[in-house]
ROVO-50270 format. One record per residue: x, y, z of N, C-alpha, C, O, CB in turn. Coordinates in steps of 0.02 Angstrom, whole numbers, padded with zeros to 5 digits, always signed. Each point is the difference from the previous one (the first is absolute). Glycine has a CB too. Layout:
N
XYZXYZXYZXYZXYZ;...
END
This chain:
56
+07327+05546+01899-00032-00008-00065+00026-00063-00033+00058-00022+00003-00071+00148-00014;-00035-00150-00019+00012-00068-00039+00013+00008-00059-00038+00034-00035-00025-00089+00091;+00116+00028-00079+00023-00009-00074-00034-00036-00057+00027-00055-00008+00064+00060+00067;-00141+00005-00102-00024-00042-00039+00040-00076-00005+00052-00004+00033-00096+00118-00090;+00027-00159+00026+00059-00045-00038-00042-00012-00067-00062+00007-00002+00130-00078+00115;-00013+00046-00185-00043-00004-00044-00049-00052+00000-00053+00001-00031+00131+00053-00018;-00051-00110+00095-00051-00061+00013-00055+00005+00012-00050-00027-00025+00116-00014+00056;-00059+00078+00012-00064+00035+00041-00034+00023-00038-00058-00018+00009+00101+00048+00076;-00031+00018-00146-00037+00053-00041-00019-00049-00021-00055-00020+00019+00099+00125-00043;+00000-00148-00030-00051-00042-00031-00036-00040+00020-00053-00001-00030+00103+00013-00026;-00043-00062+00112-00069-00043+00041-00045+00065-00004-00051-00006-00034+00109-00094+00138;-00047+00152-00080-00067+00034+00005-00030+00009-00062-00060-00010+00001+00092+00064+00093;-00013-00041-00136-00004-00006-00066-00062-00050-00046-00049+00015-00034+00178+00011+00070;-00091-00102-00011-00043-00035-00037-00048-00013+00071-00038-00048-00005+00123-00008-00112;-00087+00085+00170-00065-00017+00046-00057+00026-00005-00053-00019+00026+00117+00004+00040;-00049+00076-00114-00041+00070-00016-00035-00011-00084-00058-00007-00020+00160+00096+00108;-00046-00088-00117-00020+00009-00056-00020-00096-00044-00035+00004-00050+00122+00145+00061;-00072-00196+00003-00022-00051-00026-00070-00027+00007-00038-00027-00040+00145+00017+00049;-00114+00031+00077-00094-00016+00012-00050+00057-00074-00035-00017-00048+00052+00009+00241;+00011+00087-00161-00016+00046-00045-00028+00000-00080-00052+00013-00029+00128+00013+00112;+00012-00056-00106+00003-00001-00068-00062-00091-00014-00029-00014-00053+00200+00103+00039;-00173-00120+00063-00043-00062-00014-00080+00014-00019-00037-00018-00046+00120-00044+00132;-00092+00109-00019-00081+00034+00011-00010+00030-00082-00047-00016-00036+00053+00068+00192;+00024-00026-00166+00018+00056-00045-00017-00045-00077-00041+00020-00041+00150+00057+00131;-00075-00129-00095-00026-00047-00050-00042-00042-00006-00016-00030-00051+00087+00046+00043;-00090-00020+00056-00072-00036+00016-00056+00041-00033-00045-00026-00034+00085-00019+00153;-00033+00127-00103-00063+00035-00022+00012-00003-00055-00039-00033-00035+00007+00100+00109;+00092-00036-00107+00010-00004-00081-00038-00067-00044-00044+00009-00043+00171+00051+00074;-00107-00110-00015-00047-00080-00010-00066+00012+00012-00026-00023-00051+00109-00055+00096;-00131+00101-00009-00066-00009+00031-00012+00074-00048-00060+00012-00007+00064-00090+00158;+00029+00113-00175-00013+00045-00043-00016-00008-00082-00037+00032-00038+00101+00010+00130;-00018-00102-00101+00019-00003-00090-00053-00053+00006-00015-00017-00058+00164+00043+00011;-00188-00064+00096-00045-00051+00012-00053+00045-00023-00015+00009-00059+00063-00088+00156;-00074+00105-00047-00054+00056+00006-00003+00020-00070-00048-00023-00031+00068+00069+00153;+00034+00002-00165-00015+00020-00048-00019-00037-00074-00018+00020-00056+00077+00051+00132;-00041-00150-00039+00007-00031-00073-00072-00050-00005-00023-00033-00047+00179+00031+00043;-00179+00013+00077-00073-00030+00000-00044+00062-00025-00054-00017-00023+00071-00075+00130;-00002+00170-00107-00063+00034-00034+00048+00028-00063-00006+00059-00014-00090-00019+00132;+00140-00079-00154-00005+00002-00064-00029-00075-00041-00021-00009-00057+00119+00108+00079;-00087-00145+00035-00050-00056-00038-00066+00020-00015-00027-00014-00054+00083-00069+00111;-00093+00125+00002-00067+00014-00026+00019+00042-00063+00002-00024-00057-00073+00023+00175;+00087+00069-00101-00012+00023-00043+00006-00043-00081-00043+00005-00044+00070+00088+00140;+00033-00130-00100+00012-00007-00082-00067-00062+00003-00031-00015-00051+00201+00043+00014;-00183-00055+00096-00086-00059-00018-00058+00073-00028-00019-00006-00058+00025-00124+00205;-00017+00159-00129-00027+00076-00020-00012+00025-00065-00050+00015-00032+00104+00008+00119;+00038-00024-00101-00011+00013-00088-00008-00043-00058-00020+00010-00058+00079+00061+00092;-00035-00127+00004-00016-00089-00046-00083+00035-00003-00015+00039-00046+00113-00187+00119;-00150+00128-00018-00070+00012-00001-00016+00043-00031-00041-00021-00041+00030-00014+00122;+00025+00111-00088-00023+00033-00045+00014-00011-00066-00049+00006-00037+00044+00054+00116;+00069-00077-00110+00027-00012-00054-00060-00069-00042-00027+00000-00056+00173+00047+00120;-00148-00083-00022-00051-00064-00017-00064+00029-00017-00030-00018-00051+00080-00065+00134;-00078+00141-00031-00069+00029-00006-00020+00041-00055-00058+00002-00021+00065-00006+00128;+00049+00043-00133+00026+00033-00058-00005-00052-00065-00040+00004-00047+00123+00073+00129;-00049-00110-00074-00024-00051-00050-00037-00039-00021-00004-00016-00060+00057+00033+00076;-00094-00043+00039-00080+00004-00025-00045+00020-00018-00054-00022-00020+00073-00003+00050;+00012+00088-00021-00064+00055-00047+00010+00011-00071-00040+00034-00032+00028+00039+00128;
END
């Protein structure tokens, strides 16, 4: 039986978890993107009604 070493743990460590934790922030980004392009519509939405409202 093989003895861990802590070296070892940790290379495995950041071999595992740095790609991971990278992927991982990538979606978070492509997320706050996503959400902040359908709150642009929306608030273009309430500008337009607010304007339409006021022309009457």
């Amino acid at each position: 039986m093989v003895a861990p070493s802590a070296l070892g743990l940790i290379s495995l460590l950041f071999t595992i978890a740095v790609p991971v934790s990278f992927v991982l922030l990538l979606i978070w980004i492509y997320q706050l993107k996503k959400n902040s392009e359908k709150q642009i519509e929306q608030n273009k939405e309430i500008i337009r009604l607010l304007e339409k409202e006021k022309a009457l």
